[in-house]
Structures are given as C-alpha cells and as structure tokens.
DOBA-953023 format. One line per 2 residues: their letters; for each residue y, z, x of C-alpha. Coordinates in pm, 1 decimal. Example, Ala and Ser with C-alpha at 12.3 -4.5 7.8 and 13.67 -1.06 7.14 Angstrom:
<recs>
AS = -450.0 780.0 1230.0 | -106.0 714.0 1367.0
</recs>
This chain:
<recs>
XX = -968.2 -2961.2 -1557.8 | -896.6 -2837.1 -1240.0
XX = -976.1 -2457.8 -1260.5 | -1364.5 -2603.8 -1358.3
XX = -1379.7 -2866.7 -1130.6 | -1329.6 -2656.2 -869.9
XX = -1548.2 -2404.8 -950.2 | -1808.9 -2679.8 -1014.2
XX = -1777.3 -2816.5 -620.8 | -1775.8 -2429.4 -486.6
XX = -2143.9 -2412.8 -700.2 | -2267.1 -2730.4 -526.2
XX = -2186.9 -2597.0 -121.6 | -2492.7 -2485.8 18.0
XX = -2521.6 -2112.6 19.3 | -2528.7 -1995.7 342.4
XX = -2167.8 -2137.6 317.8 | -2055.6 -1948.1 -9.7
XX = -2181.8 -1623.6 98.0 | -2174.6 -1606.6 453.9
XX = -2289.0 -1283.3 478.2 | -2597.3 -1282.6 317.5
XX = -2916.1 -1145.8 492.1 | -2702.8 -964.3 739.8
XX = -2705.9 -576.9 798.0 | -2356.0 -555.6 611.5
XX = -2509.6 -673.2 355.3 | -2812.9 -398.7 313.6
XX = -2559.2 -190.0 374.0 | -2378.3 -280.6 65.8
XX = -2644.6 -343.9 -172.0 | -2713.7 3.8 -91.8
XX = -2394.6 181.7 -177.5 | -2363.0 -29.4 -469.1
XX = -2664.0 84.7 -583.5 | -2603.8 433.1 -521.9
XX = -2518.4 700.4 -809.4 | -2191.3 606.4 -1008.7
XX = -1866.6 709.3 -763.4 | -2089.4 818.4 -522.5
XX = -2051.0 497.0 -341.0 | -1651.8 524.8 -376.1
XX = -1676.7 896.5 -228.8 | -1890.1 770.9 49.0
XX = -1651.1 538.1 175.8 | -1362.6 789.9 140.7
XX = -1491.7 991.8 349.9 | -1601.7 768.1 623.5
XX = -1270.0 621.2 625.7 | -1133.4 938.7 633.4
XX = -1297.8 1032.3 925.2 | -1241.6 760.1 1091.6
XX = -872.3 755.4 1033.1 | -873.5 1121.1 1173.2
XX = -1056.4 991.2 1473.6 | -762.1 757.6 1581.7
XX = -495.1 974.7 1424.2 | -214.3 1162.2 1681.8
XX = -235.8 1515.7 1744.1 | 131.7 1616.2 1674.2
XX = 342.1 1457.6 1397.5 | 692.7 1577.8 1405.1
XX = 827.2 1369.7 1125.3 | 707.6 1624.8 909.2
XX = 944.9 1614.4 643.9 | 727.1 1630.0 397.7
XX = 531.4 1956.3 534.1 | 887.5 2101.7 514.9
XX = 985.1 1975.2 169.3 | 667.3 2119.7 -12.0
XX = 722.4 2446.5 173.5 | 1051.4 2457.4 -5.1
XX = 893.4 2398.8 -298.5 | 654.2 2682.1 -297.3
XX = 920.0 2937.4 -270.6 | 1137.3 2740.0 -558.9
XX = 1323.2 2539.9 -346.4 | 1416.0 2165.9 -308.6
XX = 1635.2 2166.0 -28.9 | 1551.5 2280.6 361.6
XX = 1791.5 2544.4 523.1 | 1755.9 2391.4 863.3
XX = 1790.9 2071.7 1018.9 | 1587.7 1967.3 1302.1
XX = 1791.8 1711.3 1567.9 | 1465.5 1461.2 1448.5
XX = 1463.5 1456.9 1133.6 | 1774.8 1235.8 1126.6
XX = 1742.6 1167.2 769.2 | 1813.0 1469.1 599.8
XX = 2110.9 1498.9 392.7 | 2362.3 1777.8 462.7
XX = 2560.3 1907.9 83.2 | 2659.7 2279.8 56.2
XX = 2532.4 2424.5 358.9 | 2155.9 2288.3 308.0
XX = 1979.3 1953.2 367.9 | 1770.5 1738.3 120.1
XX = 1519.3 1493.7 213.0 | 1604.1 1146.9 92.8
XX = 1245.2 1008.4 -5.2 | 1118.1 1040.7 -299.8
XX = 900.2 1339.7 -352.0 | 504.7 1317.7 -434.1
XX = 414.5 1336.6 -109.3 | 584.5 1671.1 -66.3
XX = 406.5 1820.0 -412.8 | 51.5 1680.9 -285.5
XX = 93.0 1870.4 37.3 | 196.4 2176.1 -182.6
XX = -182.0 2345.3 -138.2 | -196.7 2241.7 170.3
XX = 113.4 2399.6 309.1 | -17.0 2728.6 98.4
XX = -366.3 2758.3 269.8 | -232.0 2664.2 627.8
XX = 132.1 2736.7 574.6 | 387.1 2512.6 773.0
XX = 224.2 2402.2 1067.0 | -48.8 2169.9 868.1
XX = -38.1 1870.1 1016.1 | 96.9 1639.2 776.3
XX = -88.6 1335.5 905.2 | -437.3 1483.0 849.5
XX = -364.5 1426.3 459.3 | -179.1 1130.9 516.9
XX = -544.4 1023.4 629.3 | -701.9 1160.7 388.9
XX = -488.0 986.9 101.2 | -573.1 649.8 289.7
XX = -909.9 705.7 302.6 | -943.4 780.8 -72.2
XX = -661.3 479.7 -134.9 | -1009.7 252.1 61.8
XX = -1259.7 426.1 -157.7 | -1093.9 336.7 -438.0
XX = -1016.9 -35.4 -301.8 | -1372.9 -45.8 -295.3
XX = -1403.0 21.6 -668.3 | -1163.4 -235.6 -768.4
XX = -1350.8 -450.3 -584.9 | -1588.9 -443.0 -824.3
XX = -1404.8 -556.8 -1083.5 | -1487.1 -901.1 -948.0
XX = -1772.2 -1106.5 -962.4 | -1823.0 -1075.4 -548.0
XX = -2171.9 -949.3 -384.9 | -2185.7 -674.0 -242.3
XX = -2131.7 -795.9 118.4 | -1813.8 -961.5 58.4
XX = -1697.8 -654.2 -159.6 | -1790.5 -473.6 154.9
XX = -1634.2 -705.5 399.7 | -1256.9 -704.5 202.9
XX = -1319.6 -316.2 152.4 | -1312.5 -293.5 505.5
XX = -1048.4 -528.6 588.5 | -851.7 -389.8 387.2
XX = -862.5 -46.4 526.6 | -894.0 -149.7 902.8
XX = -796.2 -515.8 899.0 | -446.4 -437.8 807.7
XX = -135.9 -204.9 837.9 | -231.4 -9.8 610.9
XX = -436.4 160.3 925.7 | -199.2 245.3 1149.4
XX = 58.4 321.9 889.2 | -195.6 613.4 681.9
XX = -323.0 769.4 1057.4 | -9.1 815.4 1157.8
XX = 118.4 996.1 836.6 | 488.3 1012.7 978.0
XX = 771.8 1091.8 696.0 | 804.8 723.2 612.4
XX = 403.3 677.7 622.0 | 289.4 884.9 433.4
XX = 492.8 768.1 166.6 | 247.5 449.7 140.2
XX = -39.1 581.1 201.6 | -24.2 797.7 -79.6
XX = 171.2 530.5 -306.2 | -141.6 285.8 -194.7
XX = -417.6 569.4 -342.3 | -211.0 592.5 -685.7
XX = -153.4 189.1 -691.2 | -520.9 98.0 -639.0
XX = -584.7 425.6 -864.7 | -425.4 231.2 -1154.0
XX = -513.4 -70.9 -1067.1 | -859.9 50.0 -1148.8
XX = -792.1 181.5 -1471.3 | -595.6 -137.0 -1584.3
XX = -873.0 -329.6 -1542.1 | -1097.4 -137.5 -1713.2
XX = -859.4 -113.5 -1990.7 | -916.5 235.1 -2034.1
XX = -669.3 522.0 -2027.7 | -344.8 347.2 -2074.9
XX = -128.8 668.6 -2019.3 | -296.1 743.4 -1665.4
XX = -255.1 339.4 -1585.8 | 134.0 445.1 -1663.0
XX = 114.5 792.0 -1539.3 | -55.8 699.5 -1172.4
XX = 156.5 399.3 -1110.5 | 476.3 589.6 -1172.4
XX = 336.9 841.6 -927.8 | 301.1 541.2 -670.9
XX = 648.7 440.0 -781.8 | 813.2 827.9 -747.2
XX = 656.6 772.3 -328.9 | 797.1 397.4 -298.8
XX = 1033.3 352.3 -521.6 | 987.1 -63.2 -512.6
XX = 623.7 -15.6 -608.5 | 745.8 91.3 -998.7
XX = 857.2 -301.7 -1021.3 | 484.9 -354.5 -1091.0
XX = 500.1 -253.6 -1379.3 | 530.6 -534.3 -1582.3
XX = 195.2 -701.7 -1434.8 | -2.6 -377.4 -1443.3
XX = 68.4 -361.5 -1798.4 | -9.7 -732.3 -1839.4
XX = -370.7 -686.4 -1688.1 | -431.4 -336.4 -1897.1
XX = -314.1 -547.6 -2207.2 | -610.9 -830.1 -2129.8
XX = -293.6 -1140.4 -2176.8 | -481.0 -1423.3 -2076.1
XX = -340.7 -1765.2 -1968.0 | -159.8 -1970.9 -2158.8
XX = 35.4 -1636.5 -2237.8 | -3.7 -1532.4 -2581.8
XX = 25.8 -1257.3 -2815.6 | -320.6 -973.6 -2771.2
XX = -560.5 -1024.2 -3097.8 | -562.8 -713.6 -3185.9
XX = -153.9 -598.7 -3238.7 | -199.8 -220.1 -3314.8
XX = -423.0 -207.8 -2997.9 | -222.8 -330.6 -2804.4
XX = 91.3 -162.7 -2919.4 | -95.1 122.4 -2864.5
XX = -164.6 85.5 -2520.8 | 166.6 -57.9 -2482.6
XX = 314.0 273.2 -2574.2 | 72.2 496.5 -2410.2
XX = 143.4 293.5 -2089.6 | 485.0 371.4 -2084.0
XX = 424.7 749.1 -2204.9 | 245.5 767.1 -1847.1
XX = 486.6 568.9 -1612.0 | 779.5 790.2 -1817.2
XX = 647.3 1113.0 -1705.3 | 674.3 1069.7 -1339.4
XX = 972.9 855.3 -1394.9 | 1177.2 1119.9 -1600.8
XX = 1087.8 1418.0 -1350.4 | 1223.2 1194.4 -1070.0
XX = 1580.4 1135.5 -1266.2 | 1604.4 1535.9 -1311.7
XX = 1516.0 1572.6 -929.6 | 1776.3 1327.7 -824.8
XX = 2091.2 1519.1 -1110.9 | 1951.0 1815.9 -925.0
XX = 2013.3 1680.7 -587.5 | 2297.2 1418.6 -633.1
XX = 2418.7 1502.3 -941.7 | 2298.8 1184.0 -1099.9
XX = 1987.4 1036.3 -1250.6 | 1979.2 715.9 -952.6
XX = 1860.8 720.4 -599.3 | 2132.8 750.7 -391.1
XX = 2003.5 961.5 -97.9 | 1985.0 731.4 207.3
XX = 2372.7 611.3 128.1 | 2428.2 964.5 250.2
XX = 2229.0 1012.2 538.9 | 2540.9 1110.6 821.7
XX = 2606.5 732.7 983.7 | 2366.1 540.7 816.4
XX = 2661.1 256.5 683.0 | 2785.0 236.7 1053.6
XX = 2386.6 127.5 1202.6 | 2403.8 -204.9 1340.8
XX = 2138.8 -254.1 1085.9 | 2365.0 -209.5 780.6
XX = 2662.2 -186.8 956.3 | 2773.7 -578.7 802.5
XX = 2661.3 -554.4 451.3 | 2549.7 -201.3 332.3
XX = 2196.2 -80.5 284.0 | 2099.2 -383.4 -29.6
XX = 2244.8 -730.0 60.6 | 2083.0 -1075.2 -31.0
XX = 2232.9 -1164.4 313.7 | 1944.2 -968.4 427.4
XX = 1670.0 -1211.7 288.6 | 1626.6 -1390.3 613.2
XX = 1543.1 -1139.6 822.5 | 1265.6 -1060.8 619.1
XX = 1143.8 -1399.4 578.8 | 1122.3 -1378.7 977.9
XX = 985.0 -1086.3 978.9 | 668.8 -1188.6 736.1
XX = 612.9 -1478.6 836.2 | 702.7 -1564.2 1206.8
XX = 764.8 -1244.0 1428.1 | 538.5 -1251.6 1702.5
XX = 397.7 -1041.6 1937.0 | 564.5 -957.9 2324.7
XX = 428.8 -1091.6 2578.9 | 447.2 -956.5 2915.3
XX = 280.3 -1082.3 3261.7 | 41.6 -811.5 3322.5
XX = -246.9 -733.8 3169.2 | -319.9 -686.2 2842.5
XX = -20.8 -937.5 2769.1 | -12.7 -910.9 2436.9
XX = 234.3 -639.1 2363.7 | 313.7 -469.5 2028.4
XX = 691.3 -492.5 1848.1 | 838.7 -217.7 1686.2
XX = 1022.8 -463.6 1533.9 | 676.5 -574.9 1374.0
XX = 432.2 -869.9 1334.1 | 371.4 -1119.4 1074.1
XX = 176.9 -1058.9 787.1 | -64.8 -1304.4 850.6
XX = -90.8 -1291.5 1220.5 | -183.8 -944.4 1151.8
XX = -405.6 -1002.2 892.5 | -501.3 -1375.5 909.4
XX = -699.4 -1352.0 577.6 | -446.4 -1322.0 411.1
XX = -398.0 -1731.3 476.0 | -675.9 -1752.7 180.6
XX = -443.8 -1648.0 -51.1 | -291.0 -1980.9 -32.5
XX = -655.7 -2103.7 -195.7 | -584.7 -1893.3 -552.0
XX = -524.0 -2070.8 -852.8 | -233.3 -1961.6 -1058.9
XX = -369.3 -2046.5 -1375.1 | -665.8 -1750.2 -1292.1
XX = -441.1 -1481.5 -1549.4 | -538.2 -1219.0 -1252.8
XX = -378.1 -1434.9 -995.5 | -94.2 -1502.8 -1209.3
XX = 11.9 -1119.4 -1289.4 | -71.7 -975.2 -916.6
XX = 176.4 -1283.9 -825.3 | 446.5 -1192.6 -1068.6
XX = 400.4 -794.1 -968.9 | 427.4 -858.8 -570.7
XX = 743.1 -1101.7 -650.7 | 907.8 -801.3 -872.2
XX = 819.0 -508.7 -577.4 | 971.1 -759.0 -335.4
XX = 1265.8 -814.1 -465.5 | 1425.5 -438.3 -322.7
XX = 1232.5 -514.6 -24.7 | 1360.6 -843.8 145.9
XX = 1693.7 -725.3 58.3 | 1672.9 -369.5 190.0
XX = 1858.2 -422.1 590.8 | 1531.6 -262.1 764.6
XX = 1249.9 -465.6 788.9 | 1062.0 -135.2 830.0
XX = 1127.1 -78.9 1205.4 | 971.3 126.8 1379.2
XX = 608.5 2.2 1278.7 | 299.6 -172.7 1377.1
XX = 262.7 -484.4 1178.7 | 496.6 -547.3 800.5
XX = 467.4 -200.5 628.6 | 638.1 -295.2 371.8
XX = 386.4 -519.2 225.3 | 221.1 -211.8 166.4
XX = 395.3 -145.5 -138.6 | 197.0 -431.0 -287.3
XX = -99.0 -465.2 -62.6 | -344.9 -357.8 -358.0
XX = -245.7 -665.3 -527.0 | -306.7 -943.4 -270.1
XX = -679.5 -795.9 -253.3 | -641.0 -827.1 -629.2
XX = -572.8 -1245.2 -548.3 | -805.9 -1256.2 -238.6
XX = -1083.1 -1127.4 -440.5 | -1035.0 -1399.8 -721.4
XX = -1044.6 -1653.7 -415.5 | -1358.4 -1535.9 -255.7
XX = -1545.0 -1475.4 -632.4 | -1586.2 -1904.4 -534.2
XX = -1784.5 -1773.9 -213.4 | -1682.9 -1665.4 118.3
XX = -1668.2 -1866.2 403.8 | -1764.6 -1849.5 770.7
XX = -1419.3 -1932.8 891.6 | -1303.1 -1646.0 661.0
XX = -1523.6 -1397.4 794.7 | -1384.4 -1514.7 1123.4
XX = -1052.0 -1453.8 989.1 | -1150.3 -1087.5 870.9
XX = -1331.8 -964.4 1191.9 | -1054.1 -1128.5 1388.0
XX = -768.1 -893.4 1152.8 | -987.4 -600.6 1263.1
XX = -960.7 -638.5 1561.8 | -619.4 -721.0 1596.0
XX = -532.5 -364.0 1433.0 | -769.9 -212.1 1677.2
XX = -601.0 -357.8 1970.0 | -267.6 -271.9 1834.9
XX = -356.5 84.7 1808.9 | -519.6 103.5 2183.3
XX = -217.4 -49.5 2262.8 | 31.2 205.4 2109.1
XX = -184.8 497.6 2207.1 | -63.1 437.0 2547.4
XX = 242.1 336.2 2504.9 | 234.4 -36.0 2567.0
XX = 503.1 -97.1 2275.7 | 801.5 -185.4 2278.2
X = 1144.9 -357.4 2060.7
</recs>
C-alpha cells in the first residue's frame, strides 16, 4: 500500500536526514518549552511573538476603523457620525456611515477603546491577536507526532516565515480582520482535534468566520476532524455521539452566525452581506469596473497572483523590490512547496484540503487579489490549515532542504518588511 510503503522508506533514511534539527540549540530550546507546565509553553510564545510583532509594528495606524466602530459600540451605537477622507470604505445611509467589515474585531477592541479611549492604537492588538493566533499554532502543532524542533521550526515559520507577519503588525482595517480570524481558526482547530467542546469548535470558528467572512466555508472539514471520519469515509461508531457533537457544533458556529444576520437587518435591512456593494464608487474601480465585485472571470487573476507574481526589480541596490500588487505564495513562503509531498488518503490531509478548497471559492472570485499587501493575504483565511497538511508531511521527518526552505521564508518576510519600512515598495 502506498501510505505504508512510504512511511516504511521515510523509517529507513538515516536520521540526521529525518530530523534535521536534532542536537541543535532550537532544539533544547524546544524540548524545553515542551516540557514546561501545561499552556505555559503556548503563553510563552504568545508573548514573545507579541513582542516581537510590536517591535516591527508602525507607530501610527490610521485605518482605524475598527478603533472607531467599537467606540460606537460602547455608547450603543453601530454606525460612526463622521467620515474621515481615509477611511474610503465607510458607507454613507441616513446621515451616518457604517463600516462594511464584519464586526469582531470592533467588539474585541471594545475594552480597549474603554481603558485608552479612541486614540488606542489599533495595531498594538492587532499584534497581540497574532501573537496569541502563533501561541496557539504552536499547540496544534502538537497534535502531530513531530519533535519538538520541527514543532518549533513550523511554529516559527508560520508566524515569521509568512504573511501572516506583516499582515498582524500592521493591524490596518483590513488586517486586523485576519489576524484575529487566524487566533479563532487555529483556536478551533485545537479543540477539533481534541474532540472536546464541540459548541466552542462551532462557536470560535464562527467568530473567525463573523472577521472573514470566507473563513465560515470551513466548516464542513472542521466538523469532519471534530467528528474523528476517517478515510474511506464512513459513518462515526458511535451515532448518538456523534449526533451530539454534530448538533453542539452547529449550536456554536449558529451563535456568532445569527448575531451577524441581526447586525446586517440592522444595517442593510437584510440578513446578507451587502456592505462593500455600497461603498460610494466601488462598481466603477477599474478593479470591478467589468464584472462586479464576485465574477468567475476573476479566477485568473488569482491564479497569477498565487502562484506566479513576482517581485520588482529595479537597478539599484537592494533590487529586489516589494509589489503591492503581492507575491506568490510560495515564493514567499517556499515551504509551502512540501505540501505537494502530503498524501490525500492521510483523513487530516484530506479535510484541511476540502476546507481550504471551500474558503477559496469567495476568494479567487472576489476582483481584489488583496492589494495593497505584502505577499497573498488572502491565504490567510486558511493558513491554519496548510500547517495542518505541512505538519502531516514533516510527521515522515524533516529535511535539510526544508529547513533551507523555512529559514529562507524568514528571511524573505524580514527583507520585505526592511524594505517597506522605507518605502522601497511599489505597484
């Protein structure tokens, strides 16, 4: 079979070449936070990330809409009374404006805003949700039969060898959005594979879903990991369990879900989304302009976008400029070329696949690629499962070429953020 004939040949390489990071510092590192008190070792590595997206993050953020949203909300509001000429995404009905995006981001900042009133900066918890969104990465991690060093290693590629970087330091309107749908994804996540909690599996992912609305499309493969189906597919032993869980699942994910509808009546006067339709001149941008904001005309873009956009160059030093356009997926994060090693007959491969096909089927037909950004921050909305796949590739060992890979999507993000910091971006 092949599934145990290639396990069999990964058992037989010598080890240094399974577990290339053996005997090295990151690995005492990691045998000691995985030793460490239960959660302690998740809290650790919040908080280092934290502070080391704060480090890097800007000083001023004036895409605060979200700052201005969950003032609103603390005096009983859900609309803003003024308009600001940059936030060009508000939507003007009766004299007031509404933010378009969908609104968990606002209620998190909601004790923020109350301690340090409106001029919190909003991107200080943007890093803060991405730091816990690594931390709990790093959990889910352990779900997986990796050591320590490569549970490490993808920990820390995942916060700093991707998008997922710039996009939770920056913590702009449309940022913050992910980084905070990220924390609740990987939150769940957790929780499905533990098959424990079925509501809050339900409950956090429609909280990821109610801050990026393509992230709810999950759904169907959360619920197939929290229900344990295996591969070939077939009915759970135990019926009343799983009916059970079944039900409590989609208690949870109804919760966030039905709050959402009675936000959007309130706002729109219907239950769907239909906010960024309105936004003044949105249907004339060049971007949209041919074929409205959803189009399957729009596909190839995307595809471009993933897979082959580029980098500028320019011929003065350092060459290698940043697009606001974007950059592939995988030449910013050239690990993720290992996914191409996981075997679809692994039931966790199989259901991260089918979730990240669902959550991309609003994306590639959405006319912004996700301009202006560092990298594809789209594939944010279902980052937490390709770790989900690379970690079922790398349970088989972990290569030198692949730490290569992962050092070299490290730096990448590093130089990409030097690079912005001073401006050397450009379309």
């Amino acid at each position: 079979m092949e599934g145990s004939a290639g396990l069999a040949a990964d058992t037989r390489r010598p080890l240094a070449e399974r577990d290339a990071l053996r005997a090295t510092p990151l690995a005492s590192l990691a045998d000691r936070l995985a030793a460490a008190p239960r959660h302690l070792d998740t809290i650790v590595i919040a908080i280092v990330t934290t502070l080391i997206y704060l480090r890097v993050a800007p000083e001023n953020q004036p895409y605060d809409y979200f700052v201005r949203l969950a003032d609103a909300m603390l005096h009983g509001q859900i609309h803003l009374t003024e308009a600001p000429s940059w936030l060009n995404e508000l939507v003007p009905k009766d004299g007031v404006f509404y933010v378009v995006y969908p609104p968990v981001p606002a209620v998190l900042l909601m004790p923020f805003v109350a301690i340090f009133g409106t001029e919190f900066p909003q991107q200080v918890a943007s890093c803060l949700f991405g730091g816990i969104a690594v931390g709990l990465t790093w959990a889910l991690l352990g779900k997986f039969a990796l050591s320590n060093s490569t549970r490490l290693f993808l920990t820390a590629v995942f916060g700093f060898g991707t998008v997922f970087w710039y996009v939770a330091e920056t913590g702009s309107g449309w940022y913050i959005s992910h980084a905070v749908a990220v924390m609740f994804m990987t939150g769940s996540l957790n929780l499905a594979f533990d098959r424990r909690w079925p509501w809050l599996v339900g409950f956090l992912l429609g909280l990821a879903a109610v801050s990026r609305l393509p992230v709810g499309l999950a759904a169907p493969a959360v619920l197939a990991i929290l229900l344990g189906i295996g591969w070939p597919l077939r009915v759970p032993t135990d019926r009343i369990l799983a009916l059970r869980r079944l039900v409590l699942f989609g208690v949870g994910i109804g919760i966030p879900s039905a709050l959402y509808f009675a936000y959007n009546l309130v706002r729109w006067g219907t239950v769907t989304d239909q906010g960024y339709t309105l936004i003044p001149g949105v249907l004339e941008d060049p971007i949209y302009v041919d074929h409205g904001i959803l189009a399957l005309e729009y596909i190839p873009r995307h595809i471009y976008a993933i897979f082959l956009r580029s980098w500028n160059f320019v011929d003065e030093a350092p060459f290698f400029q940043p697009s606001w356009w974007g950059l592939s997926l995988f030449m910013t994060t050239p690990l993720f070329l290992w996914l191409a090693r996981a075997r679809l007959r692994d039931p966790r491969v199989l259901f991260a696949a089918i979730g990240t096909a669902l959550v991309l089927i609003p994306i590639v037909t959405h006319g912004n690629v996700g301009i202006t950004q560092f990298g594809y921050r789209f594939s944010l909305d279902f980052q937490p499962l390709l770790f989900v796949v690379l970690a079922t590739v790398f349970e088989r060992g972990l290569s030198r070429l692949a730490v290569v890979a992962g050092v070299l999507a490290i730096w990448i993000n590093i130089y990409a953020l030097w690079a912005i910091s001073i401006g050397f971006i450009e379309y």
